[in-house]
N, C-alpha and C positions, 0 to 999 in steps of 0.2 A: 515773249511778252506780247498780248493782245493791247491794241492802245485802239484806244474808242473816244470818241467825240461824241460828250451830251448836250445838252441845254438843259436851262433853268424846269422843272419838274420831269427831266426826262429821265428813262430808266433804264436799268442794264438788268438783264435779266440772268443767273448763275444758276441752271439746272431747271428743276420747274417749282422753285420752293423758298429761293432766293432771290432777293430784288433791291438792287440798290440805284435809290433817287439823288436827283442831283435838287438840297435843299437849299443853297443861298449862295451867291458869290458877288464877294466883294472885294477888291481887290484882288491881291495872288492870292487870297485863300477859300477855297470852297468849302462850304457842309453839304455834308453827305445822308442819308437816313438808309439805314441797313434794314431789311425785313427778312427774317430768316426765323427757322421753328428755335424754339426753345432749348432742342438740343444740340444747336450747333452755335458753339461761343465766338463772339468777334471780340476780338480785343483791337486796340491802336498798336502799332509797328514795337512801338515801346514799350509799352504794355506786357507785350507779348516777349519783346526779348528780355525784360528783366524778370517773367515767370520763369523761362527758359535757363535761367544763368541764376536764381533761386535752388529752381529745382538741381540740375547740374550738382551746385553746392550741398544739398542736401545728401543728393545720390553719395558724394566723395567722401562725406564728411564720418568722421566713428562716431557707430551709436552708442550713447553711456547708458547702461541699465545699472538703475539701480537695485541695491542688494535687497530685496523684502525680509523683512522679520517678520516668517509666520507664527511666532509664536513655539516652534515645537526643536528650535537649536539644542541640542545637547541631551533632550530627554529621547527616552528609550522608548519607542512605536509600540 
């Protein structure tokens, strides 16, 4: 793990496309401001692990299809 020391509007730089500012601190807690293209999602730690354990459950789970009635049961094509 990289550990980096900012200041108050300083910025860390991630690639040539990603930039994250250091936006308030007060107390132990800081804000942060992400700038990053469109297609690349940030989520918060939590965020992120309750998609993960979503998805996960999704993956596991049995898919129920239901029976369609097209209309043509029993009759002769």
């Amino acid at each position: 793990m990289l550990i980096l020391a900012r200041k108050l509007d300083e910025k860390i730089m991630i690639g040539d496309d990603i930039s994250i500012t250091v936006i308030e601190i007060r107390g132990d807690q800081v804000r942060l401001g992400v700038n990053a293209p469109k297609t690349v999602k940030v989520f918060r730690q939590e965020v992120f692990d309750a998609i993960l354990a979503e998805n996960k459950a999704a993956a596991e789970s049995t898919p129920v299809f239901p029976e369609l009635d097209l209309g043509v049961r029993g009759k002769a094509l």
